[in-house]
C-alpha positions in Angstrom: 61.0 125.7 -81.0 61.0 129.5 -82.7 59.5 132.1 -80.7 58.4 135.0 -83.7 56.4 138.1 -82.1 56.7 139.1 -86.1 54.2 138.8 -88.8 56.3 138.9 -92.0 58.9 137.1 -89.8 56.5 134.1 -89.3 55.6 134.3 -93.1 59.5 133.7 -94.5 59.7 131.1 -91.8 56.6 129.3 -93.2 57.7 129.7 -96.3 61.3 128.7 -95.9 59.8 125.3 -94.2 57.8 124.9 -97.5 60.8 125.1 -99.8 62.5 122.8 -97.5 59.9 120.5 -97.0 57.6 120.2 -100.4 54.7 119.0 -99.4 54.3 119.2 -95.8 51.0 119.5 -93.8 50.7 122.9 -91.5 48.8 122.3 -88.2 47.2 125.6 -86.3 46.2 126.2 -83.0 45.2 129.8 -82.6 44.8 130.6 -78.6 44.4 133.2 -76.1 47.1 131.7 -74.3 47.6 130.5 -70.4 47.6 127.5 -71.8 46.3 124.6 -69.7 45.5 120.7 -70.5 42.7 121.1 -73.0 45.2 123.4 -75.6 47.9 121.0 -74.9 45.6 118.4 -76.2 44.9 120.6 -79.2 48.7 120.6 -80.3 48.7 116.8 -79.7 46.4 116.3 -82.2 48.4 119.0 -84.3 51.4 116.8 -83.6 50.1 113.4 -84.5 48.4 114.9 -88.1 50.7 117.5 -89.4 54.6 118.3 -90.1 54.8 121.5 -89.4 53.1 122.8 -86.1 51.9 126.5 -85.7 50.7 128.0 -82.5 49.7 131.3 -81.7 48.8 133.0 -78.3 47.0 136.4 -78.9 44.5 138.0 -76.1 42.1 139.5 -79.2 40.6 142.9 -78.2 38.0 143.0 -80.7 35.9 139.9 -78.9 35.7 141.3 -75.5 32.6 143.6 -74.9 33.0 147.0 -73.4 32.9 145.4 -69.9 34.0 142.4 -70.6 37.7 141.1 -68.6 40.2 142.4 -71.4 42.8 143.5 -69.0 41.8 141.0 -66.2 42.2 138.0 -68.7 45.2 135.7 -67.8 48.3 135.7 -69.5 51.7 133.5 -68.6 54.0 133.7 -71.6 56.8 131.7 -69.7 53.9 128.7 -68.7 52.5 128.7 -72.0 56.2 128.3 -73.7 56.4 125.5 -71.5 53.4 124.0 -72.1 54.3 124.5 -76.3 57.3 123.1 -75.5 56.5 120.0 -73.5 54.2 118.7 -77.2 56.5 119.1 -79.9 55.8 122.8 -81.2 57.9 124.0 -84.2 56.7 127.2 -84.1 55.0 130.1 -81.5 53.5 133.6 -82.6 53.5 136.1 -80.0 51.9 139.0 -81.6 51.5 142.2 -79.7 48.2 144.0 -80.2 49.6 146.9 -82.5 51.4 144.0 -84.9 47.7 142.5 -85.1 45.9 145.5 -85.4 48.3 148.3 -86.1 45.6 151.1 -87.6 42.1 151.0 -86.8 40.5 148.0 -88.2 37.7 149.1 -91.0 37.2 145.2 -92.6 35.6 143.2 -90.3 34.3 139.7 -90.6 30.3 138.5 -89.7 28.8 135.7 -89.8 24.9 135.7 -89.9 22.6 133.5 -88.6 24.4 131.0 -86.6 26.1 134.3 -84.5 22.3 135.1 -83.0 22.2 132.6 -80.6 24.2 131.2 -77.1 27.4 133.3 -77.3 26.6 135.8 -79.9 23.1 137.0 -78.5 24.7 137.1 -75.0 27.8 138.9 -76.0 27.2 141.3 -78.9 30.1 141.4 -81.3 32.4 138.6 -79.7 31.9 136.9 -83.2 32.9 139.4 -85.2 36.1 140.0 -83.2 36.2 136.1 -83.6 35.5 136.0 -87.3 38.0 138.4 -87.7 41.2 137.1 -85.8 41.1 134.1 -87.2 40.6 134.9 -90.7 43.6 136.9 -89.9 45.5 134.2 -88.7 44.8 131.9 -91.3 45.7 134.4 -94.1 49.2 135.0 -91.9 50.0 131.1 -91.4 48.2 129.7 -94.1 47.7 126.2 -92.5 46.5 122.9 -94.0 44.0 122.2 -90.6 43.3 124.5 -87.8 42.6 122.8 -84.2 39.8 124.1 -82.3 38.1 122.8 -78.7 34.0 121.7 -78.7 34.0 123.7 -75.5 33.2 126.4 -77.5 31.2 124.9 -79.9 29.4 127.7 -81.5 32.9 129.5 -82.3 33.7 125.9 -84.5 30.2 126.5 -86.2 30.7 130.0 -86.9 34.4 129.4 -87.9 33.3 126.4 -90.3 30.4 128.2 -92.0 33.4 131.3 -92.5 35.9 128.6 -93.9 32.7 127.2 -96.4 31.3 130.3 -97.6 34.8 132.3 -98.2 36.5 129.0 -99.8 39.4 129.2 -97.3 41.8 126.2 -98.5 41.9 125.0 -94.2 40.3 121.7 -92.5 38.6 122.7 -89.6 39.4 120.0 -86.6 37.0 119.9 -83.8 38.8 118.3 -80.7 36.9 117.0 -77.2 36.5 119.3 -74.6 38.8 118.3 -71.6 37.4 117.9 -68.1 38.6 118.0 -64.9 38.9 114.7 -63.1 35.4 116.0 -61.0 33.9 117.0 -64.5 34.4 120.9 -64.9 35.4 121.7 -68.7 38.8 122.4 -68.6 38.9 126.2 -69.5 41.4 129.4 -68.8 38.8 131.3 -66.3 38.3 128.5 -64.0 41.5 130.7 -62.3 39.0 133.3 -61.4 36.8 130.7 -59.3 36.9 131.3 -55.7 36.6 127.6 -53.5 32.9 127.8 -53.3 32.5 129.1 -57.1 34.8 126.0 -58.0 32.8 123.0 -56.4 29.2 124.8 -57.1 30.2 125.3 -60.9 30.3 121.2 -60.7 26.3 121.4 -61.5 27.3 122.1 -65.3 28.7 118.9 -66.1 26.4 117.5 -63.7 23.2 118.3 -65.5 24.9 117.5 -68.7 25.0 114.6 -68.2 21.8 114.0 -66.4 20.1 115.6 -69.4 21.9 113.2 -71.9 21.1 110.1 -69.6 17.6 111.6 -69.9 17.5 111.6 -73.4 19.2 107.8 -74.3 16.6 106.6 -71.5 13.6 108.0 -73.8 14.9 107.3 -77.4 15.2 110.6 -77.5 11.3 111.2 -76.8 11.4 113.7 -74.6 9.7 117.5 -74.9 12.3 120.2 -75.5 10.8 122.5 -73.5 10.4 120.6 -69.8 14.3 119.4 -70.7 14.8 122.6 -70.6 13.5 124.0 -67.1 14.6 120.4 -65.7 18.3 121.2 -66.8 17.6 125.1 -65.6 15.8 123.5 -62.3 19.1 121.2 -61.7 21.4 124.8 -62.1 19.6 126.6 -60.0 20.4 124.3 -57.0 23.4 126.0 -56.6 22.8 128.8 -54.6 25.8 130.6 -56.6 24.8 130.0 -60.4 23.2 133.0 -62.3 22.2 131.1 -65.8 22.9 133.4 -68.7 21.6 130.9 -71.1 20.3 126.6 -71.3 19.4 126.1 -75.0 19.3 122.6 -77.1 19.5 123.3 -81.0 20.6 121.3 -83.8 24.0 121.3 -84.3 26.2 122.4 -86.3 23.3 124.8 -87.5 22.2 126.2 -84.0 18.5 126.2 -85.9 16.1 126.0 -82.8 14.4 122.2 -82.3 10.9 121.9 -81.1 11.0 118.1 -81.4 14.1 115.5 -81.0 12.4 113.4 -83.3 13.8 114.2 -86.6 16.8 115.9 -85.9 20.4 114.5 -86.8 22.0 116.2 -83.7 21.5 117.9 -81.1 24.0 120.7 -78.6 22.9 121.3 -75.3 24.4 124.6 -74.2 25.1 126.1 -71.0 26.3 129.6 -69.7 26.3 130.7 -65.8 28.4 132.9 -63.8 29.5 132.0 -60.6 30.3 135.2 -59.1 32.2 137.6 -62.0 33.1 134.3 -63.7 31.5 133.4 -66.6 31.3 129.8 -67.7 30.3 127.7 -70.5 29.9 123.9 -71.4 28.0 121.5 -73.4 27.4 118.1 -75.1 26.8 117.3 -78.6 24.4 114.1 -78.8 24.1 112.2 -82.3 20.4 110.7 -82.5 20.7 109.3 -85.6 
């Protein structure tokens, strides 16, 4: 496995692998790093689908908000070389900030629409700084699929409606989100959790999946609305949770639903913080 902290150092080593290997397939996963079970599972599929496997751990400045946990965010370099390691990794970009961003960045990358909503109306910006990186990324690696989580859903939307629109030659691969064996989404800032935080942020997947039981029950004839406040009802049982946001649109568009009826597809979407921890989840539920 190389370790490359480099950017024109990571392109001769793609493109030596290309003259050596005509033909191969170039697997992605760009991540934030402190790397836990659900990335893992992202360079499995990586792994199992491509020749050449890329990853790259990169705490991006330009998605945090002003008072958003920059600094505080976890990093473990030597866990997450472990963790690349332990799945068959070829290669690991460790860029610093300066590398990535080296003058002050004037070109910056939006996506309308689709960035109004969950995320993106809660945390002004974070898609730009999203749009950005990656579009970044993929003009540094240049890889043939690029492997992304469902627990953050609306970044896979946004991300695939960039890809589309710009005509970037990359496969977008959604993977499942990951849970702990209790049901939490498997997810970087669970760290931050104190005890109490931990077991009351159980009520995400909880209500979930009580909302999706809720749904199959009906045929999916069931008003949007009361889902809604039964789902933001079943939250607020734990004394902890502040809801940022409970939304069900259709998926991938994030239009807003008024009936089940005659939509495809549906994402519920959560956001709460327990304490200064800010958590998301979801599920996506086909109808038809």
């Amino acid at each position: 496995m190389q370790t490359i902290h480099n950017i024109n150092e990571l392109r001769a080593a793609v493109k030596q692998a290309k003259i050596n290997h005509p033909g191969i397939r170039i697997g992605f996963v760009p991540t934030m790093g402190f790397l836990h079970k659900g990335h893992a599972s992202l360079l499995e599929a990586a792994r199992r689908q491509c020749d050449l496997v890329i990853l790259s751990i990169f705490v991006n400045p330009l998605q945090f908000g002003p008072n958003e946990d920059f600094d505080k965010y976890p990093r473990n370099e030597e866990g997450d070389l472990a963790v690349a390691k332990a799945v068959g990794t070829d290669i690991v970009f460790l860029p610093s900030v300066d590398e990535m961003y080296p003058q002050p960045t004037k070109t910056i990358i939006t996506v309308s629409q689709i960035t109004d909503r969950l995320c993106g109306a809660s945390r002004p910006g974070h898609f730009d700084g999203v749009g950005t990186i990656v579009s970044k990324l993929f003009n540094i690696v240049q890889p043939d699929a690029a492997y992304f989580g469902l627990k953050d859903a609306q970044q896979i939307a946004v991300i695939n409606q960039m890809v589309n629109d710009l005509n970037m030659p990359v496969e977008i691969v959604p993977c499942p989100i990951l849970r702990e064996s209790d049901g939490l989404a498997m997810s970087s800032r669970n760290v931050y959790l104190l005890p109490e935080e931990r077991e009351q942020a159980l009520v995400l997947s909880a209500s979930l999946k009580l909302a999706e039981g809720l749904i199959r029950e009906q045929n999916g004839e069931v008003d949007v609305m009361s889902l809604i406040e039964t789902l933001s009802q079943t939250i607020r049982q734990a004394p902890l949770a502040v809801i940022d946001y409970v939304e069900i649109l259709a998926y991938p568009s994030l239009e807003t639903v008024s009936s089940l009826k005659d939509t495809e597809q549906i994402i519920i979407a959560l956001a709460v913080k327990f304490g200064k921890t800010r958590l998301i989840d979801n599920v996506i539920i086909r109808l038809k």
